[in-house]
C-alpha positions in Angstrom: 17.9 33.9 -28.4 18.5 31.5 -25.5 18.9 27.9 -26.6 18.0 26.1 -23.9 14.7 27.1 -24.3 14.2 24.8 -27.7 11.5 22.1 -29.0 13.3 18.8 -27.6 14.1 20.6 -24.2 10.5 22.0 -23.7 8.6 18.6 -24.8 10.5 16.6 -22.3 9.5 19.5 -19.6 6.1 19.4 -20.6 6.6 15.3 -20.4 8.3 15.4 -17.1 5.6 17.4 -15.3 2.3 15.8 -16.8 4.3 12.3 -15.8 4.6 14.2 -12.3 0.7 14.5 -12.1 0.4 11.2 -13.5 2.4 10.0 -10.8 0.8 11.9 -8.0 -2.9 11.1 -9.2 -1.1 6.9 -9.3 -0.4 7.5 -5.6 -3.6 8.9 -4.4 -5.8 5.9 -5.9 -3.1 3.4 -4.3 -3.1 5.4 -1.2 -6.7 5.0 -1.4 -7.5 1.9 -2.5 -5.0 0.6 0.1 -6.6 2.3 2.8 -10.2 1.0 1.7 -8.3 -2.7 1.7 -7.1 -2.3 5.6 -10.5 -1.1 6.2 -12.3 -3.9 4.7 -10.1 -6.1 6.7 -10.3 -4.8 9.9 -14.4 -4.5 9.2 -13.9 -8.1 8.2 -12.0 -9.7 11.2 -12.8 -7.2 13.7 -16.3 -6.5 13.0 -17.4 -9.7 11.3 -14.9 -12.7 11.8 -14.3 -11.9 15.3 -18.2 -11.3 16.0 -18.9 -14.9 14.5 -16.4 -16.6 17.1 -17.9 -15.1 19.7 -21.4 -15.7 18.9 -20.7 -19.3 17.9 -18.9 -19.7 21.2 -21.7 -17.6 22.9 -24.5 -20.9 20.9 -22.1 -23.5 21.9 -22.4 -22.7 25.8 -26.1 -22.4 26.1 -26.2 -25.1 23.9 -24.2 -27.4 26.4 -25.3 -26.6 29.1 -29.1 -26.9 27.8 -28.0 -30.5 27.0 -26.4 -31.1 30.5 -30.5 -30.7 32.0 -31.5 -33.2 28.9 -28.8 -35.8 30.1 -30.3 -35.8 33.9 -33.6 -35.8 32.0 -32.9 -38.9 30.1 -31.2 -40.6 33.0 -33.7 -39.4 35.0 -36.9 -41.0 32.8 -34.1 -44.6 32.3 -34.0 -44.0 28.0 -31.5 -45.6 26.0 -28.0 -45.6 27.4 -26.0 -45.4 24.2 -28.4 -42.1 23.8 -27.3 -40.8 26.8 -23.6 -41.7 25.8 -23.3 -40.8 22.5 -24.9 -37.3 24.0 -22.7 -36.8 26.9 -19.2 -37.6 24.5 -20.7 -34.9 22.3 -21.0 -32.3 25.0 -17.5 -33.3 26.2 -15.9 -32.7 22.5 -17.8 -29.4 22.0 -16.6 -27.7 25.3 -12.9 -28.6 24.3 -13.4 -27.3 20.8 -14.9 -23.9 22.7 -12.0 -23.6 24.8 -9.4 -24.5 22.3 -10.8 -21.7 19.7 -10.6 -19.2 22.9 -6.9 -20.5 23.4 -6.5 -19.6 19.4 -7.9 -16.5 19.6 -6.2 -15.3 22.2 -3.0 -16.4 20.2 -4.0 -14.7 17.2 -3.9 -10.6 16.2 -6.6 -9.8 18.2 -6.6 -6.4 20.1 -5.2 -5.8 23.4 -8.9 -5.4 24.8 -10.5 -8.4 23.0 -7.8 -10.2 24.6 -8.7 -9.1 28.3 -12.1 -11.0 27.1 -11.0 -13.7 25.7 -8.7 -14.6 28.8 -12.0 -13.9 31.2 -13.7 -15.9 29.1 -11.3 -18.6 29.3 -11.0 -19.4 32.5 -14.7 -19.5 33.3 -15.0 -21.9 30.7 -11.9 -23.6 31.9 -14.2 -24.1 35.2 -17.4 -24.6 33.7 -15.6 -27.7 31.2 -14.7 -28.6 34.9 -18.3 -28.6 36.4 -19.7 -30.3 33.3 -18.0 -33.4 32.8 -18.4 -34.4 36.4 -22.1 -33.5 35.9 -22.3 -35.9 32.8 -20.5 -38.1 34.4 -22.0 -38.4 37.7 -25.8 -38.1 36.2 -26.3 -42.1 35.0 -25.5 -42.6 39.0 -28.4 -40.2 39.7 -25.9 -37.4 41.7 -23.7 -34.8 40.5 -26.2 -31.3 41.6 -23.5 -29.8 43.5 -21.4 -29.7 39.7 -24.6 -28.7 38.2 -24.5 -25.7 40.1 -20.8 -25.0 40.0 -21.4 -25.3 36.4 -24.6 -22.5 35.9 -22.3 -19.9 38.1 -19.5 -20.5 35.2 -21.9 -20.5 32.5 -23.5 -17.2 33.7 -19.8 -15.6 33.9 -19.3 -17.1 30.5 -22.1 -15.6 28.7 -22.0 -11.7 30.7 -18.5 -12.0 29.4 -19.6 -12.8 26.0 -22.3 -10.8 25.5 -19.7 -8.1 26.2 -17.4 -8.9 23.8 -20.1 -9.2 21.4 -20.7 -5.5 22.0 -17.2 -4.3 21.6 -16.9 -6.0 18.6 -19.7 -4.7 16.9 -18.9 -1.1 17.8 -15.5 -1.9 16.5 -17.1 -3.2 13.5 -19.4 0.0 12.7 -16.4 2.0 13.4 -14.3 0.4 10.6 -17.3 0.2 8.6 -17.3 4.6 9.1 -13.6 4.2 8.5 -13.8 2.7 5.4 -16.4 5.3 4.3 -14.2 8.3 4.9 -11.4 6.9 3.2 -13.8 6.3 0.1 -14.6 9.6 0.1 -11.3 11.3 0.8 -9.9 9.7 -1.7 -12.3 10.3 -4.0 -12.2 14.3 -3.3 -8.2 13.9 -4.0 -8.6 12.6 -7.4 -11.1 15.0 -8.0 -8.8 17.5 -6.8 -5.7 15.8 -9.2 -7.7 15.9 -12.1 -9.1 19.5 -11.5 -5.6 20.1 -11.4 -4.5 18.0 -14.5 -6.8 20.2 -16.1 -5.9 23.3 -15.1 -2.0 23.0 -15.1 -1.8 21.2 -18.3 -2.8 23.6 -20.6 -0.7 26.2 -18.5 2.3 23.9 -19.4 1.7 23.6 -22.7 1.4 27.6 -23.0 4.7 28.2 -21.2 6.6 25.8 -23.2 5.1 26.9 -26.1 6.1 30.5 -25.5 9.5 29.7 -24.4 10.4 27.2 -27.6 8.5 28.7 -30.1 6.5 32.2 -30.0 9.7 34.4 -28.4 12.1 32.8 -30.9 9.9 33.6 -33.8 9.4 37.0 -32.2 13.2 37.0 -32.0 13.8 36.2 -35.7 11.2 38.2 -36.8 12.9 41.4 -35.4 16.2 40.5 -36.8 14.2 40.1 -40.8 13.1 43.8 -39.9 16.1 45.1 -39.2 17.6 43.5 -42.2 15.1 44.9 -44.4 16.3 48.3 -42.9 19.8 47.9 -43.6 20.7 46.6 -40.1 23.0 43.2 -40.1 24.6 43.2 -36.9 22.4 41.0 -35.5 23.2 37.6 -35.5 20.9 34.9 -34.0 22.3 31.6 -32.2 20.6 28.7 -32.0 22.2 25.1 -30.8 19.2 22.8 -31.6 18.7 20.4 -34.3 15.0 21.3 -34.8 12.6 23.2 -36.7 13.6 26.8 -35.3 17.1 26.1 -35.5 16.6 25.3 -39.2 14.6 28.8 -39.0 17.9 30.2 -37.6 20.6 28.9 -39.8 18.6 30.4 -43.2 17.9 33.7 -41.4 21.6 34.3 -40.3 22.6 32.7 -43.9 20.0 35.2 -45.4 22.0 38.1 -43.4 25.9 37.0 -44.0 24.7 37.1 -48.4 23.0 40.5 -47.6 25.6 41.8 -45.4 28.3 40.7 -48.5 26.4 42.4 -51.5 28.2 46.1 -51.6 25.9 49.0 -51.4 25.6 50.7 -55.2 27.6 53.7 -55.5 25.4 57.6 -55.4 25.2 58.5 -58.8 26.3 62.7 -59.0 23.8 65.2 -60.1 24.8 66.2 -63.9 26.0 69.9 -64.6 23.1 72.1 -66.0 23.8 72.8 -69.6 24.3 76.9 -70.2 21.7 78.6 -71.2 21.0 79.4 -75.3 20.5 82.8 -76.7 17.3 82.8 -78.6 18.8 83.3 -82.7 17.6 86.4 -83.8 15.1 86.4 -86.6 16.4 86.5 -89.9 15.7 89.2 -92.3 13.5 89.0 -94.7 14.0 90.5 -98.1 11.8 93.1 -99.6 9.0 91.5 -101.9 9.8 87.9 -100.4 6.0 88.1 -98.5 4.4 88.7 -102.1 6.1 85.7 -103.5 4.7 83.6 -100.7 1.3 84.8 -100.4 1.1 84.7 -104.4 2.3 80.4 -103.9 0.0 79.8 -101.4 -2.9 81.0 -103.3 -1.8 78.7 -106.4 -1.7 75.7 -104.2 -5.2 76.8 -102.9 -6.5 77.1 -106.3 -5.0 73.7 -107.1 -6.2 71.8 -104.4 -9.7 73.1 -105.5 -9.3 71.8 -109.1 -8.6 68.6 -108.1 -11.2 68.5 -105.5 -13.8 69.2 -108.0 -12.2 66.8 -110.6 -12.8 63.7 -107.8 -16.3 65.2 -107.8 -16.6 64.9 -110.9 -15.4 61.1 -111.1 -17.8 60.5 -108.4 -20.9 62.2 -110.2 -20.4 60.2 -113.2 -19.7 56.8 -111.7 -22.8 57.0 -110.0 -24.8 58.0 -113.4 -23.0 54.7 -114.7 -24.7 52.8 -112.1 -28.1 54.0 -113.0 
C-alpha cells in the first residue's frame, strides 16, 4: 500500500490543479480584458480624439479664412471699426491656437505617419498665419490682395493636407474598432475553451485522486481480511497517514497481530473401535417352563377382563342414578 498516495496528499493535488485552472481561466479574462482596454484606447485617441483635432483644425481654417473676405467686406462697405477690430484680433488668436495645437500634436504619442501630417500641415499654416495677418492688417487701408492670395494657396495646402489626415485617421479608427472585436471574441472562445476544460478535467481529477487515496487502498485491505479469514497473516499493510484509511490500517493489522497470536487447536485422534461382542447364546429353557407361562398369561387376560367389565358395570349404574 503506497502512502503517498493518502487523503491529505491527494486533496491538495486535486487543490493544486483546479487552482491551476483557476489561474489560467484568471489570465485569459485579464489578457482579454487588457487587450479590449488598449483597443478602446487606440479607437479612442487614434480613431476618435485624433479625428476631432483634425476636424476642428480642418473648421477653424475655412472658418478664418471665410472671415478674412468678411473683414475686406466690412472695410470695404465703411461699418463699425471696433467690429472690424474686435473681428480681425479674433482671427489672429484662433490661427495661433490652430498652430499651437498642431505644435502639441506633433509633440504628443502620435504615430510616425500622423506626424509626417501634422508637420505638412504646420508649416502651411505657419505661412498662411503669415498671409493672414498682413491681410487683416492691410484691409482698413483698402490693400493687402497680394496676401490674400498668398493666403488661399496656404489654405488650399492646409485643407488637401487635412482632409488627408482625416482619412488616415478614420481607417486607423475602423481598424482598431475590428481590433477590438477580435479580441472580444478570442477571448471569449478561450474561456469557453477553459471552462470546457474545467469541466472536463475536474471530474477526471477527482476520479484519479479518488482511486489513488481511497478505492486501491480499500481494495488493498480488503484482500488482506480475505486472506486472514483463510488463515494467511503474513501480510502486513503500512500506512503513514493520520487519516481515515490509516485508522482503517492500524485495526486491520491490529486485527491480524491478535489472530496471528491465538494458537491453532490441537487435532483431536480418532478413538480405537471397541472389539466386537459375541452374541450370548440363548439360555435354556427348562422342560414345562412354556406351560407355566402360557397358563399366567391367560390368568392375567381373564383378569383384566373382570375388571373391565366391573368399570362397566360402575358406569351402567351411575348412569341409571342419573335418570
Amino acid at each position: 500500500m503506497n502512502s503517498s498516495n493518502n487523503l491529505k496528499s491527494g486533496q491538495k493535488v486535486l487543490t493544486l490543479k483546479v487552482l491551476i485552472l483557476a489561474i489560467v481561466i484568471i489570465l485569459i479574462a485579464f489578457i482579454g480584458l487588457f487587450i479590449q482596454k488598449s483597443s478602446m484606447n487606440s479607437t479612442f485617441n487614434s480613431g476618435f480624439k485624433d479625428y476631432q483635432r483634425s476636424a476642428k483644425l480642418l473648421k477653424d481654417v475655412n472658418a478664418v479664412h471665410a472671415n478674412l473676405y468678411k473683414i475686406k467686406g466690412m472695410v470695404a462697405a465703411s461699418q463699425d471699426k471696433q467690429e472690424i477690430t474686435k473681428l480681425s484680433e479674433q482671427q489672429i488668436v484662433q490661427i495661433a491656437e490652430d498652430v499651437s495645437l498642431v505644435k502639441k500634436a506633433l509633440d504628443g504619442d502620435v504615430g510616425a505617419e500622423q506626424k509626417k501630417f501634422y508637420q505638412a500641415i504646420l508649416d502651411n499654416l505657419v505661412e498662411y498665419e503669415k498671409s493672414a495677418v498682413q491681410v487683416i492688417r492691410l484691409a482698413p487701408m483698402g490693400t493687402g490682395t497680394a496676401y490674400l492670395s498668398s493666403a488661399n494657396e496656404r489654405m488650399e495646402a492646409v485643407t488637401q493636407l487635412l482632409g488627408q489626415l482625416l482619412a488616415f485617421e478614420s481607417n486607423v479608427g475602423e481598424k482598431g474598432y475590428s481590433s477590438a472585436n477580435a479580441a472580444f471574441y478570442v477571448a471569449t472562445v478561450l474561456l469557453i475553451i477553459g471552462l470546457v476544460l474545467c469541466i472536463v478535467l475536474i471530474p477526471s481529477f477527482i476520479k484519479k485522486m479518488l482511486t489513488a487515496s481511497v478505492i486501491e487502498p480499500l481494495e488493498e485491505t480488503s484482500t488482506a481480511l480475505r486472506e486472514f479469514a483463510a488463515g494467511k497473516f503474513n501480510r502486513s499493510l503500512a500506512w503513514d497517514e493520520d487519516d481515515a484509511i490509516g485508522e482503517l490500517v492500524q485495526s486491520v493489522n491490529s486485527l491480524r497481530s491478535r489472530m496471528s497470536s491465538v494458537p491453532a487447536p490441537a487435532q483431536r485422534q480418532a478413538p480405537e473401535p471397541a472389539p466386537a461382542r459375541k452374541p450370548a447364546a440363548p439360555e435354556p429353557i427348562a422342560p414345562g417352563a412354556d406351560d407355566k407361562a402360557k397358563s399366567l398369561s391367560g390368568m392375567i387376560k381373564k383378569i383384566s377382563d373382570a375388571d373391565q367389565l366391573v368399570t362397566s358395570s360402575k358406569k351402567a349404574i351411575d348412569k341409571l342414578q342419573d335418570i
